[in-house]
C-alpha positions as CSV (number, residue, x, y, z in Angstrom):
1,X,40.8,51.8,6.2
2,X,37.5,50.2,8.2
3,X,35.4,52.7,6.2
4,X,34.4,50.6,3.3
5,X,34.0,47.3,5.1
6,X,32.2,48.9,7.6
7,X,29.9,50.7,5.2
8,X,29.0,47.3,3.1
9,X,28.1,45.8,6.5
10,X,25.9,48.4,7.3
11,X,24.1,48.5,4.0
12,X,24.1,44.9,4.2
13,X,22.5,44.5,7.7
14,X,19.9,47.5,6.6
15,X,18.6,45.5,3.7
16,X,18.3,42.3,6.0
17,X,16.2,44.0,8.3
18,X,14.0,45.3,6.1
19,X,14.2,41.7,3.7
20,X,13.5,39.5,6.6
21,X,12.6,37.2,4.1
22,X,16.6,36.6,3.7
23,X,17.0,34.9,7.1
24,X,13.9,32.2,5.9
25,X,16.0,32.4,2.8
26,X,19.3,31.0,4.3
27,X,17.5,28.8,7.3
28,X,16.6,27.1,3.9
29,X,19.0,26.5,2.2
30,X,20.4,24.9,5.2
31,X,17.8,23.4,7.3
32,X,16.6,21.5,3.9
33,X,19.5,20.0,2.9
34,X,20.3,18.8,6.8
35,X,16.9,17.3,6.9
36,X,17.9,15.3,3.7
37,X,21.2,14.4,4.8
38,X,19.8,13.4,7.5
39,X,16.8,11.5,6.1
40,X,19.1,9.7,3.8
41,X,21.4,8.7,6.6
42,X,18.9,7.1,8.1
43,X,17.7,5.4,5.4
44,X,20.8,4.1,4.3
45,X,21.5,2.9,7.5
46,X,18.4,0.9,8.2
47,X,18.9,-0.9,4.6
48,X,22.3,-2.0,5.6
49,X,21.3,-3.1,8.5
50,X,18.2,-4.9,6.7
51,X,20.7,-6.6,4.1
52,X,23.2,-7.6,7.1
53,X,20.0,-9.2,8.6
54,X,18.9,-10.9,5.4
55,X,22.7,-12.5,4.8
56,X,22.5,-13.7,8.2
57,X,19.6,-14.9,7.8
58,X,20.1,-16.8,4.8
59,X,23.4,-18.0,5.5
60,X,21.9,-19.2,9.1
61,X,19.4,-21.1,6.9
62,X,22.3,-22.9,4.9
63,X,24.3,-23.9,7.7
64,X,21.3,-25.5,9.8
65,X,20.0,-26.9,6.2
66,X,23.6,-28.3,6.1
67,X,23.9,-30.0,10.1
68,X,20.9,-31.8,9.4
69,X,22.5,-33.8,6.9
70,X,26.6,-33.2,8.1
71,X,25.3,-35.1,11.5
72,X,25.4,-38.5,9.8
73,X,28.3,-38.2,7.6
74,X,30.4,-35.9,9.7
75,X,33.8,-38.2,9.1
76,X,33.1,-38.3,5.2
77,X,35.5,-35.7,3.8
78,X,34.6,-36.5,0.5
79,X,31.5,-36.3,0.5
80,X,31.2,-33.2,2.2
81,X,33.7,-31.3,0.7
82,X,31.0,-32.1,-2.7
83,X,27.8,-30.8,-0.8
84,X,30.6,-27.7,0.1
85,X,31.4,-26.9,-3.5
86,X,27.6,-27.4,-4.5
87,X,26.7,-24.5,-1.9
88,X,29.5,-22.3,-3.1
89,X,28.5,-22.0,-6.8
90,X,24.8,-20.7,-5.3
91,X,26.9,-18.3,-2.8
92,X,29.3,-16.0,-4.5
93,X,29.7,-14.3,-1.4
94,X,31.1,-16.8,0.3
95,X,34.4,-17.1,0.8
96,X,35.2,-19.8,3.4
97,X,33.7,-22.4,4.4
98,X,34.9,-25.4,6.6
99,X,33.6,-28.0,8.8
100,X,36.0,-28.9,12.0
101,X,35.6,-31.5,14.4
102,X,35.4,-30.8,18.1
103,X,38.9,-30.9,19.8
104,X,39.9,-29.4,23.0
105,X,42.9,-26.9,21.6
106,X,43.0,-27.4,18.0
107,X,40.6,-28.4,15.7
108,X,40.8,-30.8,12.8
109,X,39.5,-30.0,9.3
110,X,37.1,-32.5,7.9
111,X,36.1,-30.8,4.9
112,X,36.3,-27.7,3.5
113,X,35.5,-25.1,0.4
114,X,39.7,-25.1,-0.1
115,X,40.0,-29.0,-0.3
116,X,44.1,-28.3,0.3
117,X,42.7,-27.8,4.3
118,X,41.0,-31.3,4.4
119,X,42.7,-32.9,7.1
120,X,45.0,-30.3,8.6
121,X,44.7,-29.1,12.3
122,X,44.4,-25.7,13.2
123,X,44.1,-23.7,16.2
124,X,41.5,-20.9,15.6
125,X,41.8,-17.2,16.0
126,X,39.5,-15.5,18.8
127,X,37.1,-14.3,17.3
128,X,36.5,-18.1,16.1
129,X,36.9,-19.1,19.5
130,X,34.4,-17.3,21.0
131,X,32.3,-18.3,18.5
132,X,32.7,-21.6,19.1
133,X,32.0,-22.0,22.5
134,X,29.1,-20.0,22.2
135,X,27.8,-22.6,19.9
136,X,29.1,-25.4,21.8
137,X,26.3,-24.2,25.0
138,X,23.7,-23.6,22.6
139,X,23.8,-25.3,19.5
140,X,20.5,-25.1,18.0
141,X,21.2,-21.5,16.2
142,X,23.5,-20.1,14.0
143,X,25.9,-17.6,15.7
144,X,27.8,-14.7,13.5
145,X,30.2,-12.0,14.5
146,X,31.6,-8.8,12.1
147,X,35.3,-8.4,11.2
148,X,37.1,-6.9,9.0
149,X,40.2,-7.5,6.8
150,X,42.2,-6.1,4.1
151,X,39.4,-3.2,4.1
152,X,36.4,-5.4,3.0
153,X,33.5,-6.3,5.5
154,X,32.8,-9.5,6.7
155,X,30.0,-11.6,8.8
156,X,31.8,-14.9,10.2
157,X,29.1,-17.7,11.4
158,X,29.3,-20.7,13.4
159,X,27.2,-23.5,13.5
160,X,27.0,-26.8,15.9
161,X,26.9,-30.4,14.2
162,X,25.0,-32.8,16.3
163,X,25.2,-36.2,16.2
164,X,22.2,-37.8,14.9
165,X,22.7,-41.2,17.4
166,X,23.4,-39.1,20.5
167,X,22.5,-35.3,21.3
168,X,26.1,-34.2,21.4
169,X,28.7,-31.8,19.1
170,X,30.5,-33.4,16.7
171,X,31.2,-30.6,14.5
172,X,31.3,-26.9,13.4
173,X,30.3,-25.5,10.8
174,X,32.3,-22.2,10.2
175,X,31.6,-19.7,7.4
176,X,32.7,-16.3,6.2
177,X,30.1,-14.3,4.3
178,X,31.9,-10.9,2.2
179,X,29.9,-7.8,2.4
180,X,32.2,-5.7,-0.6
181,X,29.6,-6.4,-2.9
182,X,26.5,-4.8,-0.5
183,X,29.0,-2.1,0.9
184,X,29.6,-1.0,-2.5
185,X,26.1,-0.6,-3.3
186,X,25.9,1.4,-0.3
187,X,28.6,3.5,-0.9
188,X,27.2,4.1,-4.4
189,X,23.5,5.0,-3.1
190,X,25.8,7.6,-0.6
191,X,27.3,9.3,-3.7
192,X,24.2,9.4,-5.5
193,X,22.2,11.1,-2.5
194,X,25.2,13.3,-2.1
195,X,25.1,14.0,-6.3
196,X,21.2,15.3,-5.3
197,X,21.7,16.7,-2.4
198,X,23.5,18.7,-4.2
199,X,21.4,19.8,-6.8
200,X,19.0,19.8,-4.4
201,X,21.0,22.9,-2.5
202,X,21.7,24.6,-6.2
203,X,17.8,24.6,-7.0
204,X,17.0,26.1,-3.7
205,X,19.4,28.7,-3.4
206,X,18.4,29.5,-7.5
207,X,14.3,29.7,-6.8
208,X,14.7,30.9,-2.9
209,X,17.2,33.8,-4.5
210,X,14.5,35.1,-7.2
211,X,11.1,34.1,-5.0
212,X,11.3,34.2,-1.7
213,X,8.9,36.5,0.3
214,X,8.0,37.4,3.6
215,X,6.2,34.9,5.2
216,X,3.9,35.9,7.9
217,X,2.7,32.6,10.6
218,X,-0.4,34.5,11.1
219,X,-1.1,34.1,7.2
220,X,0.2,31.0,6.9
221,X,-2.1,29.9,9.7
222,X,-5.0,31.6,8.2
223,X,-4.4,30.1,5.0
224,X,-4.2,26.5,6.1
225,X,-7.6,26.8,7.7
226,X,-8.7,28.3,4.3
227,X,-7.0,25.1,2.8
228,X,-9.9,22.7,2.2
229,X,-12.3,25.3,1.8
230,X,-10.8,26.5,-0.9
231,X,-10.4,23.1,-2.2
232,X,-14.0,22.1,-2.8
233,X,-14.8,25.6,-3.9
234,X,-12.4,25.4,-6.7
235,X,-13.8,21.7,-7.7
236,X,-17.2,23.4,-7.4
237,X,-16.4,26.4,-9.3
238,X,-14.8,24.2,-12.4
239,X,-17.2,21.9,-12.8
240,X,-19.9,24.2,-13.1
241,X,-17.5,26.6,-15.4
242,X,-17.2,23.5,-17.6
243,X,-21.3,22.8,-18.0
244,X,-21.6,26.4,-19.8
245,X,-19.3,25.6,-22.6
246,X,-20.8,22.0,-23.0
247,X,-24.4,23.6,-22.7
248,X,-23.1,25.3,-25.6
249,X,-21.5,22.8,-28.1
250,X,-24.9,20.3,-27.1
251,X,-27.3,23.4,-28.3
252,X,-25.3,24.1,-31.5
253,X,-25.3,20.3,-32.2
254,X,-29.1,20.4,-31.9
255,X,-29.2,23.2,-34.2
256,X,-27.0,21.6,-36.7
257,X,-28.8,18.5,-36.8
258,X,-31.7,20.0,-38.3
259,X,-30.3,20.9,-41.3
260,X,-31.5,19.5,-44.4
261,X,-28.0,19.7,-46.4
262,X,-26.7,17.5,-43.4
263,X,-25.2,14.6,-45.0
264,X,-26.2,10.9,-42.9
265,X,-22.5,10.9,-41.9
266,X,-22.7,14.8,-40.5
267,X,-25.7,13.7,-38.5
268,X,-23.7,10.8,-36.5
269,X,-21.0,12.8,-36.3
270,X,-23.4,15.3,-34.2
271,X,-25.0,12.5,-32.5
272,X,-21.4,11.4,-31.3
273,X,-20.5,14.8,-29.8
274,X,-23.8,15.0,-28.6
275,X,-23.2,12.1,-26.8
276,X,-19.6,12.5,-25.9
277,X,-21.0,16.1,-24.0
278,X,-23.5,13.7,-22.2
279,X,-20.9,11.9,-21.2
280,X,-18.5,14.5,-19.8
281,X,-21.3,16.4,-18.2
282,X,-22.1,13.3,-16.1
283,X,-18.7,13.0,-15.1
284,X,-18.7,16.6,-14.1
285,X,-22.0,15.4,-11.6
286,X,-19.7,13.1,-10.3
287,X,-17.3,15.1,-9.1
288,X,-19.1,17.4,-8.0
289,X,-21.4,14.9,-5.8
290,X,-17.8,13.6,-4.1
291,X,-16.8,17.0,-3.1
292,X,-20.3,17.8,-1.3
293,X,-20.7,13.8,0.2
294,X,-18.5,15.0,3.0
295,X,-21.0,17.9,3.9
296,X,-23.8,16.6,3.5
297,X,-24.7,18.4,0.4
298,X,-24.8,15.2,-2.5
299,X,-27.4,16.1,-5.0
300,X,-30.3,13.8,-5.6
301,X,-32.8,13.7,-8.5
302,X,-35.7,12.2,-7.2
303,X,-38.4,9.7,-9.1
304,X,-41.0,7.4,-8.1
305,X,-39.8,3.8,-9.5
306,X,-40.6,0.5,-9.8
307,X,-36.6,-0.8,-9.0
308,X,-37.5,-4.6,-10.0
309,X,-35.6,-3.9,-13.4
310,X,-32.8,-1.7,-12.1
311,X,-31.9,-4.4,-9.4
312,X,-32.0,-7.2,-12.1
313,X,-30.0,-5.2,-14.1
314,X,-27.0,-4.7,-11.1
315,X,-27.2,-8.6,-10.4
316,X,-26.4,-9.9,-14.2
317,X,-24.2,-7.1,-13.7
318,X,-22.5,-9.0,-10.9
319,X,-23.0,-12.6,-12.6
320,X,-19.7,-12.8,-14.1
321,X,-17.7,-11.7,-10.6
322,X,-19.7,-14.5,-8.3
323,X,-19.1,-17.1,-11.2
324,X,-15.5,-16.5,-11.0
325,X,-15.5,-17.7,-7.2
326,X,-18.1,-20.2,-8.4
327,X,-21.0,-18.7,-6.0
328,X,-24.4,-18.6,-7.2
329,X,-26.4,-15.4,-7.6
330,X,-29.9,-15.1,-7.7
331,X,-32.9,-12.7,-8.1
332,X,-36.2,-13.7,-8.4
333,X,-37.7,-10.8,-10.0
334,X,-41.4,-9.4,-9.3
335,X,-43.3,-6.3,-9.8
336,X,-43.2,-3.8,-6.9
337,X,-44.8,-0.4,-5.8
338,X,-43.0,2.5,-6.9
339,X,-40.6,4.0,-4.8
340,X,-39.3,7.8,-4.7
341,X,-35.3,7.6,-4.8
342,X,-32.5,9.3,-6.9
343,X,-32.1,5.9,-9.6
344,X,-28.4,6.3,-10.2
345,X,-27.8,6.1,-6.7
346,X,-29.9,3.2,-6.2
347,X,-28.3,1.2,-8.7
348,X,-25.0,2.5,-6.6
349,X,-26.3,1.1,-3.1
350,X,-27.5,-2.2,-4.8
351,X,-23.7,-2.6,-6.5
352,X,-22.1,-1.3,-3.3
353,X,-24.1,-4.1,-1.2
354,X,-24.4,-7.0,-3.8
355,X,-20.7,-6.1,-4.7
356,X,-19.7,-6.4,-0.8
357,X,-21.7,-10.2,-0.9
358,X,-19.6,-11.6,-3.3
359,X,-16.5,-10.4,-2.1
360,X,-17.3,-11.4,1.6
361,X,-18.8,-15.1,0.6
362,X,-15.7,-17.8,-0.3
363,X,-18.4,-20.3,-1.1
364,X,-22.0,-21.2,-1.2
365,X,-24.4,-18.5,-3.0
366,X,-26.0,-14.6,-2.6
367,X,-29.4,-14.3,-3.2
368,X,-31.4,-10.9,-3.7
369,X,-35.1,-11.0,-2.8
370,X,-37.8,-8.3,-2.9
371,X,-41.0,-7.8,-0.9
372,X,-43.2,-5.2,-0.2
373,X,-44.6,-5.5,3.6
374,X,-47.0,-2.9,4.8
375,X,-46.0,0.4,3.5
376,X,-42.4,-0.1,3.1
377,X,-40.7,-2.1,-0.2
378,X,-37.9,-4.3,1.6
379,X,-34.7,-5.6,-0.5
380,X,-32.7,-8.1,1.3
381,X,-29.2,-9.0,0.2
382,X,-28.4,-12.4,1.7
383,X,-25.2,-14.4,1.6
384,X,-24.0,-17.6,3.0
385,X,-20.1,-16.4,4.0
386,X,-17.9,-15.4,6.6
387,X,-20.7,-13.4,9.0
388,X,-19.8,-10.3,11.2
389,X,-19.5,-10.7,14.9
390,X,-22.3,-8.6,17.0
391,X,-19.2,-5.9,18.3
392,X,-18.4,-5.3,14.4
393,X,-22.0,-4.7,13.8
394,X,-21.9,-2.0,16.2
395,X,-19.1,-0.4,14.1
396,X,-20.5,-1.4,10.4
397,X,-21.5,2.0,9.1
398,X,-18.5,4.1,10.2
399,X,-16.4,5.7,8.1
400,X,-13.0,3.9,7.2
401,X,-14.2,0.9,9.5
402,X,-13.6,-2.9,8.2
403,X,-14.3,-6.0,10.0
404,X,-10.4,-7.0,10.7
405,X,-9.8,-11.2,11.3
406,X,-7.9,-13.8,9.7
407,X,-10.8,-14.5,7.1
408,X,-10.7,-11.0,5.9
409,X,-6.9,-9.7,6.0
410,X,-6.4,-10.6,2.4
411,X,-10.1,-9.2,1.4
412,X,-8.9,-5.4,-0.1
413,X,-11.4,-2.2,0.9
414,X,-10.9,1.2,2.3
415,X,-14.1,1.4,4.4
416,X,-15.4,3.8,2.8
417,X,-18.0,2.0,1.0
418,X,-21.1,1.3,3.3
419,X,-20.8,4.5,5.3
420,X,-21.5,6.2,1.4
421,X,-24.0,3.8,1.2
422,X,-25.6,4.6,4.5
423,X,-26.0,8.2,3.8
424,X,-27.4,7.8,0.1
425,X,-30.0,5.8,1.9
426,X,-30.8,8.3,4.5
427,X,-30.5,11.1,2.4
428,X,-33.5,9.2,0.4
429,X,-35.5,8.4,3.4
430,X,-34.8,4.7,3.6
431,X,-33.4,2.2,6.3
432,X,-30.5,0.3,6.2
433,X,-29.9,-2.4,8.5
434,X,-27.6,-5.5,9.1
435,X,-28.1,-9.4,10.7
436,X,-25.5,-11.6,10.6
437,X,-24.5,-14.8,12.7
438,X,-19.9,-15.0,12.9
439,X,-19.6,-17.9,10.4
440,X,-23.1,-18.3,9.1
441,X,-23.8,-15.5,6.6
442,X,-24.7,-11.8,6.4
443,X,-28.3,-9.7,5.6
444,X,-28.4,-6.6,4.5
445,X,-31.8,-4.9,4.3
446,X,-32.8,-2.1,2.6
447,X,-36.1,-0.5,2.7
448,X,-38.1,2.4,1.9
449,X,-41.0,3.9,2.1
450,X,-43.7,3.0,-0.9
451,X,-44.7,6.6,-2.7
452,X,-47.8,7.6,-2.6
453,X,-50.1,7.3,-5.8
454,X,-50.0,10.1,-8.4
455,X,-52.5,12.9,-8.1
């Protein structure tokens, strides 16, 4: 009678041990949704712990907002049980509020947010109690404690009145803050991560069942390490996949925009996608310069220039930007020897650096001035802001490093701009350096070498 059953295990074992992908299969399908149960647990927990902190807080607020006033009018009834009834239409939550005056056994009710308790004397419960005298010893904080009754949550919080002629109690301030409405969020965000954890568990057991496959660590390994390789080799491969086809549609555009029986309207058409190709293809550059700057390998197209134009060109550029913080921005431009540098990544430093001036100077101006000093052109880019100390000077030019102070903590950045910077000019032979006086202004100079004349 053990045959069959036995027989199914067998078969059933066999096909594990030689599917070993199975076991990763099931450790799955049960370590995944554990790691999101517990995840969302967590979660969960910390934001009702955040929300309990936040109604404390806030109704601590209230009740030291309303002892500062209280203190001077603690015997009129009236008039707090107004102030009471103002609070409570800002404060659905609350459900009690009273204000008692300081008694050895029971206490008396001055006001309160049912005005039918005005007056009466009542002893109060222990949890009240406690409290209470914790407030009496120290009454310059709110104090709350958790209960619960008739199934809904509650925060209870008690609060010292002191006299405003003498530094003595007077009052209490006692108040009882209803958490159904944030428990039933909770409990609703609960069934809602339980709704996809469960389709979570049905998607996995649906793709692992048709997909899974053995899955070797020494592959695994191999393949991470192959991970970013592969990654700029694919960004490589595309972009220069993508130039045949555009070298393509720009050659048949030349062709067809020799035709005599083009109409005037065919001929901008042609000079449209002849320029939209232009466009794309420097795009494609682009990308593929950002996935060689982190070896080294950015291309550069070399020319000797004169670069008064192309920096007058990046500061009214830049006007508009230093207007806004009403800085003034000048360039006094002059004619200079030619230097040999890659243009578009010239005009890249000078917005990278004029840029960093504007955003780094609250007030006052940035000026840009050129010079050519023995065989070197030399472009400083002055400011008159915040200044870098001599230890972040040290650090300038590293990659994902920002000067970190008070003046700077709303400034936004990713540090990633004058370590680029740095390497475009040392790529093209040129010097970058910085002076700068902590709370006097900044100088950035760049220099490089004059070309030599053409043969």
């Amino acid at each position: 009678m053990f045959e069959i059953p036995l027989k199914i295990f067998r078969q059933g074992f066999s096909f594990v041990k030689s599917n070993p992908q199975i076991i990763y299969t099931l450790f799955l399908v049960v370590a995944i949704p554990l790691a999101f149960f517990f995840t969302s647990e967590q979660f969960l927990k910390v934001a009702r712990d955040n929300q309990d902190r936040l109604e404390r807080s806030r109704i601590g607020l209230l009740q030291d907002t309303f002892a500062l006033f209280a203190g001077e009018r603690i015997f009129d009834s009236a008039y707090l049980n107004t102030r009471i009834g103002e609070i409570a239409k800002n404060n659905q939550t609350m459900t009690h509020f009273q204000v008692l005056a300081t008694s050895d056994a029971e206490f008396q009710v001055l006001a309160s947010l049912d005005e039918r308790e005005t007056g009466t004397r009542e002893a109060p419960d222990p949890l009240t109690s406690s409290l209470l005298g914790v407030s009496s010893a120290s009454f310059e904080h709110s104090y709350a404690a958790q209960f619960f009754k008739d199934g809904t949550r509650y925060w209870r919080s008690v609060r010292a009145i002191v006299g405003t002629s003498s530094n003595t109690v007077v009052g209490y301030v006692v108040t009882d803050l209803s958490m159904a409405q944030a428990d039933a969020l909770s409990r609703k965000n609960i069934r809602n991560a339980y709704i996809v954890l469960a389709i979570i568990i049905l998607l996995i057991i649906v793709l692992l069942a048709r997909q899974a496959r053995i899955l070797d660590y020494a592959t695994l390994y191999a393949r991470l390490k192959e991970v970013d390789q592969m990654k700029d080799d694919f960004v490589s491969m595309a972009a220069h996949e993508l130039r045949t086809p555009l070298a393509i549609i720009r050659g048949y555009a030349d062709l067809l925009t020799g035709e005599d029986a083009l109409s005037p309207e065919g001929k901008t058409n042609l000079k449209n996608i002849d320029q939209a190709a232009l466009s794309l293809n420097a795009l494609i550059g682009d990308i593929l310069d950002v996935s060689k700057l982190q070896e080294g390998r950015m291309s550069f197209h070399y020319e000797a220039r004169d670069v008064s134009s192309e920096i007058t060109a990046v500061v009214n550029s830049l006007m508009k930007p230093a207007h806004d913080k009403h800085l003034t921005l000048t360039y006094a431009p002059s004619p200079l020897p030619n230097i040999t540098i890659d243009i578009d990544r010239f005009r890249q430093i000078m917005v990278n650096l004029v840029g960093n001036a504007i955003k780094y100077t609250p007030s006052g101006s940035v000026t840009v001035t050129t010079s050519a000093i023995e065989d070197r052109v030399v472009i400083r880019v002055s400011d008159t802001g915040m200044g870098i100390s001599a230890a972040d000077q040290q650090k300038l030019f590293q990659k994902f490093f920002r000067v970190k102070n008070e003046a700077t903590q709303l400034i936004t950045g990713t540090g990633l701009g004058l370590w680029i910077t740095a390497q475009m000019v040392k790529t093209m032979k040129g010097t970058l350096v910085v002076e700068s006086i902590q709370g006097k202004g900044t100088d950035f100079i760049l220099s490089f070498p004059i070309a030599p004349p053409a043969s």
